[in-house]
Backbone as CSV, one residue per row, in Angstrom:
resi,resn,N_x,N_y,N_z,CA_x,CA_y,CA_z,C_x,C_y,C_z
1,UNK,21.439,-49.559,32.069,20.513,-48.726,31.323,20.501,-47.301,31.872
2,UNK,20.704,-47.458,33.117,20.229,-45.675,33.882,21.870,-45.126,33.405
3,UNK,23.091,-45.837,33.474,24.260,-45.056,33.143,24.139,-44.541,31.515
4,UNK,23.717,-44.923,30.671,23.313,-44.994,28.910,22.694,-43.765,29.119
5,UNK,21.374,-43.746,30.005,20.617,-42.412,29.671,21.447,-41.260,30.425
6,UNK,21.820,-41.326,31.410,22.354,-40.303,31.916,23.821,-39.990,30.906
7,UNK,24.478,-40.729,30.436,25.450,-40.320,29.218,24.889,-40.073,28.035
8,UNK,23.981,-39.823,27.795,22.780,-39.235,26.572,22.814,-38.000,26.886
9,UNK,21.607,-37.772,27.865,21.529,-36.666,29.063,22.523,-35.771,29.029
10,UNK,24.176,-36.180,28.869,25.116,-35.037,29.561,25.379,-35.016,27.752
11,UNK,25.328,-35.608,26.989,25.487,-35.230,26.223,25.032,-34.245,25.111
12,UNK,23.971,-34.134,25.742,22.510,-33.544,24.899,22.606,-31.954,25.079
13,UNK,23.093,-31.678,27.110,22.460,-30.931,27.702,23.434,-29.590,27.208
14,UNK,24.695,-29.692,26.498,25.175,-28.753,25.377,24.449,-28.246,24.185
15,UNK,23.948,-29.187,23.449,23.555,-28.878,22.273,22.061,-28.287,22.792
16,UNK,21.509,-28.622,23.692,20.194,-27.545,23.911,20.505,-26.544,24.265
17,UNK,21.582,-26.543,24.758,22.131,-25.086,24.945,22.248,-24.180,24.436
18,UNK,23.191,-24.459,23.335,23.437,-23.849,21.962,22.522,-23.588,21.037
19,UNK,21.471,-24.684,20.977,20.176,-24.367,19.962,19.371,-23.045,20.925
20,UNK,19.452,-23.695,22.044,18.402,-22.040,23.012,19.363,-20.457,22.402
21,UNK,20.400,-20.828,22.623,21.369,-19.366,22.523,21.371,-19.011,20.944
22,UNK,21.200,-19.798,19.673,20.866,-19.652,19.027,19.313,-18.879,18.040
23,UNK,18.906,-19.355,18.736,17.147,-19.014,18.623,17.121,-17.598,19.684
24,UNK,17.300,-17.364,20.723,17.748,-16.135,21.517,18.186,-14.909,20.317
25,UNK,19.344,-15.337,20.015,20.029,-14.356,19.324,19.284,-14.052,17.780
26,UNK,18.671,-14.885,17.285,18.088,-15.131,16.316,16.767,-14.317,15.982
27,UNK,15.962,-14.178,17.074,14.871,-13.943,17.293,15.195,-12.240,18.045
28,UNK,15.992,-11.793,18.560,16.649,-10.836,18.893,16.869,-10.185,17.468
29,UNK,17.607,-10.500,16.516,18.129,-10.403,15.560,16.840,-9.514,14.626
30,UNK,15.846,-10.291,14.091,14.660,-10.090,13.657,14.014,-9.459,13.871
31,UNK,14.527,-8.712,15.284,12.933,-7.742,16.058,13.770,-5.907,15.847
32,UNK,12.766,-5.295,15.832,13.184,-3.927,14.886,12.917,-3.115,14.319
33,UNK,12.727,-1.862,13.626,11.768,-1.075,13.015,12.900,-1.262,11.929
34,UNK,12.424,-1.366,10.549,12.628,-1.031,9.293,12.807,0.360,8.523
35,UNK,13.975,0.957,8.386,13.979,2.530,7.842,14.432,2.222,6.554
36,UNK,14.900,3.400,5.484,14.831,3.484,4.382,15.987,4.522,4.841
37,UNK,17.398,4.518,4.328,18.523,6.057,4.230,18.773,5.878,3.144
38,UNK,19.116,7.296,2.249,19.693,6.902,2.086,21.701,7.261,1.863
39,UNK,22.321,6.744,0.479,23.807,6.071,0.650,23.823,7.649,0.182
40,UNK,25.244,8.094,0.547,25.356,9.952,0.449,27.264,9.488,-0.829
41,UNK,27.723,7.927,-0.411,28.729,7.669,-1.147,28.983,6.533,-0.910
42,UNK,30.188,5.669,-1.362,30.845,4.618,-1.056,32.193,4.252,-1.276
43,UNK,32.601,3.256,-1.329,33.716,3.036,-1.220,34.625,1.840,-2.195
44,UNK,34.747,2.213,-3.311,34.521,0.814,-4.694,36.077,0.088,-4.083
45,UNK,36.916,0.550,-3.751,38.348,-0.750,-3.458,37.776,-1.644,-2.539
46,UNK,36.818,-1.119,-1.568,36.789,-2.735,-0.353,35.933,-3.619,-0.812
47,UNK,35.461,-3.773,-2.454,34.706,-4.917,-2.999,35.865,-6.090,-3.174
48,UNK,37.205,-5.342,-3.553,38.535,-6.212,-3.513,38.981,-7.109,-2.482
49,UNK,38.529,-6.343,-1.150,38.843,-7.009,0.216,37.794,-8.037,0.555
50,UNK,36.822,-7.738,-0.441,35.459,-8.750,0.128,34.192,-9.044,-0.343
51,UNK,33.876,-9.258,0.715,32.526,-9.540,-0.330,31.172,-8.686,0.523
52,UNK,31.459,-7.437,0.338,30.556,-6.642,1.141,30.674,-5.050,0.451
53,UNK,30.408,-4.510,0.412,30.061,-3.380,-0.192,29.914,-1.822,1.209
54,UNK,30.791,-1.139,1.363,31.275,-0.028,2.447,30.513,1.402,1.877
55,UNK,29.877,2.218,2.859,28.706,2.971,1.834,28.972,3.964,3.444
56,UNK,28.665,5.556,2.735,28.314,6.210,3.628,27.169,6.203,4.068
57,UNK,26.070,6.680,4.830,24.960,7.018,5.460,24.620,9.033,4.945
58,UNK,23.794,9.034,4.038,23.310,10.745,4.141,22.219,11.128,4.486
59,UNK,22.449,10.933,6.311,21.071,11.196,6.971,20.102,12.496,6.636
60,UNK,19.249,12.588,5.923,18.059,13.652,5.980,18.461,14.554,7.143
61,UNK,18.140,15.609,6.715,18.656,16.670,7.728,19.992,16.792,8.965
62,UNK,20.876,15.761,9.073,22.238,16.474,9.157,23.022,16.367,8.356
63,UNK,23.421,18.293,8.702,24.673,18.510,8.154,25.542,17.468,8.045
64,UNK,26.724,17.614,7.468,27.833,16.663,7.153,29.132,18.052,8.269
65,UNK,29.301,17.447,9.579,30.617,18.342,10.240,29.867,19.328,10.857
66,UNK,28.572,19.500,11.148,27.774,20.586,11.571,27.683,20.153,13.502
67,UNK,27.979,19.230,13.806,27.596,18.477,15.132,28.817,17.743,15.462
68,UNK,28.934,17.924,17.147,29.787,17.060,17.435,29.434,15.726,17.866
69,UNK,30.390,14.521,16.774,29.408,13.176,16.436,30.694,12.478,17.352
70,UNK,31.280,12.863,18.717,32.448,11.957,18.671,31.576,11.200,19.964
71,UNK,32.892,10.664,20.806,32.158,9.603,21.613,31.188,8.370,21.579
72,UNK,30.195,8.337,22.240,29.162,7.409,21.741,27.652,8.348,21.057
73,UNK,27.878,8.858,20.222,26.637,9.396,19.531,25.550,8.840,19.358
74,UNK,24.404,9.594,19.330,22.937,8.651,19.307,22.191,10.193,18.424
75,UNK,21.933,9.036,17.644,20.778,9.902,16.492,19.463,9.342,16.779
76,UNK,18.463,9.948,16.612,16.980,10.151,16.463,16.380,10.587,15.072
77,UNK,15.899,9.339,15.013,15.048,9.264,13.671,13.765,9.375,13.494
78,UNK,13.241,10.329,12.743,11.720,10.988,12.357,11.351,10.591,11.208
79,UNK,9.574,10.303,11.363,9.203,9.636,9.805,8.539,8.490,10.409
80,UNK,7.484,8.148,9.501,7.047,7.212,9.520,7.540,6.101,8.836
81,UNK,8.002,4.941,9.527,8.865,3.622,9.165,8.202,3.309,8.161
82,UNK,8.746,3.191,6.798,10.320,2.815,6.831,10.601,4.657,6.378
83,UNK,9.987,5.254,5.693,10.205,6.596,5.435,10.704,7.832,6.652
84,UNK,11.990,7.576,6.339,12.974,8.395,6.914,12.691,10.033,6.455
85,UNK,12.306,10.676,7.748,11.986,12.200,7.171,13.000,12.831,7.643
86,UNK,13.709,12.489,8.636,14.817,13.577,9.080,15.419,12.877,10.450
87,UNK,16.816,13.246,10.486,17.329,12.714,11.788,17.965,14.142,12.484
88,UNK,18.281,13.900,13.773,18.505,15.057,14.667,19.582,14.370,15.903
89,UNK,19.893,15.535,16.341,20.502,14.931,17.745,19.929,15.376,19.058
90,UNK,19.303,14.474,19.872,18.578,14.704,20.517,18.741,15.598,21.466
91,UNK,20.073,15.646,21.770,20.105,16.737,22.834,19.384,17.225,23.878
92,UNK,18.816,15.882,24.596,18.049,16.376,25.974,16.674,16.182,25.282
93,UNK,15.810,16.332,24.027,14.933,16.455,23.781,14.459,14.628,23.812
94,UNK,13.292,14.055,23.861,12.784,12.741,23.713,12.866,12.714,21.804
95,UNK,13.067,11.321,22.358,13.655,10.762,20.863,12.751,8.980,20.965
96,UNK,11.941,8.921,20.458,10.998,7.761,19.635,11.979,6.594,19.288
97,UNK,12.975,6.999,18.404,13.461,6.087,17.807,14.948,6.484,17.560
98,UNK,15.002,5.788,18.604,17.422,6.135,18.863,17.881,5.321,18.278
99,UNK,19.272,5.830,17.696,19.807,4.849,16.900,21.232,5.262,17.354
100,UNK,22.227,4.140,17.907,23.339,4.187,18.538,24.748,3.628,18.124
101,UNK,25.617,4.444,17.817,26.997,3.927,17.560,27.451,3.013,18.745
102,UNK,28.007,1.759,18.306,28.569,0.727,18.909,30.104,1.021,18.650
103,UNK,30.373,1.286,17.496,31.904,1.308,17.222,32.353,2.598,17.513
104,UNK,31.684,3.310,17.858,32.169,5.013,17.124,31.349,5.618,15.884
105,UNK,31.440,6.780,15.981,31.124,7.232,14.643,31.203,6.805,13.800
106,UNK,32.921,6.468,13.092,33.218,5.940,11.658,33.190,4.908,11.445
107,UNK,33.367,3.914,12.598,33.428,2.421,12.510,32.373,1.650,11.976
108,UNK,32.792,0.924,10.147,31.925,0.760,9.478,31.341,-0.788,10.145
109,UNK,31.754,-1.120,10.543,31.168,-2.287,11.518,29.727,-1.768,12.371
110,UNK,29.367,-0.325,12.869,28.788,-0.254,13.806,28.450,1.466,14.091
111,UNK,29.174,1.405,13.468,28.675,3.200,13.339,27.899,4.015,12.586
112,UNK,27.505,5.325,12.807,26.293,5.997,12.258,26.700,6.910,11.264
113,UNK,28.155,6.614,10.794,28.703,7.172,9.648,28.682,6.373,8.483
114,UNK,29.215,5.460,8.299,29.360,4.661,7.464,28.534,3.199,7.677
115,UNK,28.661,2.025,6.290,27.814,0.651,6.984,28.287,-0.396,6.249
116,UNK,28.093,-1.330,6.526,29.021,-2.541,5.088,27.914,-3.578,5.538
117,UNK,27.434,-3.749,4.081,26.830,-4.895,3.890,27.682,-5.743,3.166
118,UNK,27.237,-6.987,4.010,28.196,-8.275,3.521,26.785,-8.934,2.175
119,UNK,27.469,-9.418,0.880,27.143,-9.799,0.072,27.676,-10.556,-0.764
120,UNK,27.104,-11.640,-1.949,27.650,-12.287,-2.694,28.447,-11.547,-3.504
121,UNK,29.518,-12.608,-4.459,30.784,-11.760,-5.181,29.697,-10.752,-6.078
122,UNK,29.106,-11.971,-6.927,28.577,-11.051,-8.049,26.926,-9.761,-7.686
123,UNK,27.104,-10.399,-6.552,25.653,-9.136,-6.026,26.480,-7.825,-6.063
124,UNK,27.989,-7.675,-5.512,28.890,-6.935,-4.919,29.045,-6.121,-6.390
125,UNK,29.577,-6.953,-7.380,29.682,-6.376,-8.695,28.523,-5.174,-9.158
126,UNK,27.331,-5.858,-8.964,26.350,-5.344,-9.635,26.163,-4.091,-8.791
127,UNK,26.368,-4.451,-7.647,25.755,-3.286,-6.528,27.037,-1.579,-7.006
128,UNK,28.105,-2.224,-7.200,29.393,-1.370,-7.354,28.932,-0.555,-9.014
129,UNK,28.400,-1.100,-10.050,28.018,-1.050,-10.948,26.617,0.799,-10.702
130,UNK,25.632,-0.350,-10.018,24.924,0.739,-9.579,25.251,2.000,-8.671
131,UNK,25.848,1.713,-7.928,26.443,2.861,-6.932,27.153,3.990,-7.821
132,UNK,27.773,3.435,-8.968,28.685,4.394,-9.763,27.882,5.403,-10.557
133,UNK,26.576,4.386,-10.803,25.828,5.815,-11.983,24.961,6.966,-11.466
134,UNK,25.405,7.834,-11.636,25.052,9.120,-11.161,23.124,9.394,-11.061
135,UNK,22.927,8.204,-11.870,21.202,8.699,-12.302,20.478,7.928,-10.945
136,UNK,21.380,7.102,-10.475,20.123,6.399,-9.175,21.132,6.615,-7.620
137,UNK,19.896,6.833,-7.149,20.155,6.909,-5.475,20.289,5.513,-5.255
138,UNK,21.039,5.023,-4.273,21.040,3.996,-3.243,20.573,4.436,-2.163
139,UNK,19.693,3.557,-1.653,18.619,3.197,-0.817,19.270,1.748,-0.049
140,UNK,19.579,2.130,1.653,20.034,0.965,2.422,18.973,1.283,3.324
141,UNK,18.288,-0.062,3.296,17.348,-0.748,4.495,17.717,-1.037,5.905
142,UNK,17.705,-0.348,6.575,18.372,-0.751,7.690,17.238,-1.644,8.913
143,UNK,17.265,-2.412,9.894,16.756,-2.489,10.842,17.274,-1.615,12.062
144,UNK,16.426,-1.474,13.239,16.927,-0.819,14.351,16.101,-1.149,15.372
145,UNK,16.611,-1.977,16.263,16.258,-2.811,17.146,15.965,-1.501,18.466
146,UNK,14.886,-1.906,19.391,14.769,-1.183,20.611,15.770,-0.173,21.137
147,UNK,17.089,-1.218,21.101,18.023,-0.705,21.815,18.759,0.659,21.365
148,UNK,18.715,0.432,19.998,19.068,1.403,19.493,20.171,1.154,17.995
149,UNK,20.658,-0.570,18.007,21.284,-1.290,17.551,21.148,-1.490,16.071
150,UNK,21.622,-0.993,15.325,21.599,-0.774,13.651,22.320,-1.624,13.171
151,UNK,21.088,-2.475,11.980,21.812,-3.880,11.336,20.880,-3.575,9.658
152,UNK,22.375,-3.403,8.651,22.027,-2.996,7.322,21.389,-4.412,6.731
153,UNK,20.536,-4.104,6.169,19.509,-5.411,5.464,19.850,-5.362,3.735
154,UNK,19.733,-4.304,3.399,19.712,-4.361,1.727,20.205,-3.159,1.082
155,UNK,20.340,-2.980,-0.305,20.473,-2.408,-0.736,19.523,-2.361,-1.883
156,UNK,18.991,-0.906,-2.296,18.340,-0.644,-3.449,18.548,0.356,-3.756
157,UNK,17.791,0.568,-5.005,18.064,1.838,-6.019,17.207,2.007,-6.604
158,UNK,16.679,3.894,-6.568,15.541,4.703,-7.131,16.525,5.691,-8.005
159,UNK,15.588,6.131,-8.990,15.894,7.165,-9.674,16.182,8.548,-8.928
160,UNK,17.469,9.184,-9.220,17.593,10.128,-8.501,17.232,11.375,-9.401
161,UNK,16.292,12.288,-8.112,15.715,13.851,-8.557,16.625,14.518,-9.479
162,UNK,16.224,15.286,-10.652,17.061,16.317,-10.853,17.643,17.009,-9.866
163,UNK,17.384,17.463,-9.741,18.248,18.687,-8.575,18.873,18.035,-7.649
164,UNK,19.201,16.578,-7.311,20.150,16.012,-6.687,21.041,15.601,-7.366
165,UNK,21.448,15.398,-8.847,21.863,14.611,-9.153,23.524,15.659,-9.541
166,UNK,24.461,14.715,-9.059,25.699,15.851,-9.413,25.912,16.086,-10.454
167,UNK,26.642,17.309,-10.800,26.822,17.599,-11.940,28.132,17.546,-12.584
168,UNK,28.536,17.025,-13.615,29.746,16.386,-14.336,30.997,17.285,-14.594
């Protein structure tokens, strides 16, 4: 009987493992402030490659090439969550709420240029659909964990201002 439980025991003492490292990462995962960016463009061929949807980032107040974004860049985000009022580079100044390239700049995996949300085929369709018409903004939800760690949640769409909207 004591050899039975102790071969239970060694068997078990993996899978609690895995459920702890699970729930860890999980619960990690979940924790975060909620912002609102939004999409400045995207990218309609990598709906072909997948099932995720590749989108620029057009942070409120930076320029596009105005800053040097190479290395490991860290932006600072202003506004009351989820309302994104403006981002900056901190440059020595205190920053509330950092938000940090993992990949690099461009690396749509992890960077503060671009973002890919993974999605169903036909969400992907619809989303590609919307992204194309000139009359609505895309709106990506992002989380941003303590660390600084940016994980895209959603996608939506508002009517875009006159005076943003390009012209044909």
């Amino acid at each position: 009987m004591n050899r039975r439980l102790t071969l239970a025991l060694t068997l078990a003492l993996p899978l609690i493992g895995l459920a702890a490292s699970w729930a860890t990462t999980h619960r990690a995962a979940q924790q975060g402030t909620e912002w609102l960016v939004p999409i400045g463009g995207y990218d309609p061929r990598d709906l072909l490659r997948g099932h995720y949807v590749i989108y620029t980032y057009d942070w409120p107040g930076l320029e596009r090439g105005s800053a040097d974004l190479t290395g490991e860049p860290v932006l600072c985000l202003e506004g009351q969550a989820p309302d994104l009022a403006r981002v900056y580079l901190p440059e020595g100044e205190r920053c509330d709420h950092p938000v940090r390239a993992d990949g690099g700049w461009n690396d749509p995996e992890g960077g503060l240029a671009s973002g890919r949300l993974y999605v169903s085929q036909e969400r992907a369709a619809a989303l590609q659909r919307q992204l194309a018409d000139p009359k609505l903004q895309g709106i990506v939800r992002i989380r941003v964990r303590k660390d600084g760690r940016l994980t895209p949640l959603d996608i939506t769409f508002r009517p875009r201002r006159a005076e943003s909207q390009p012209t044909p």
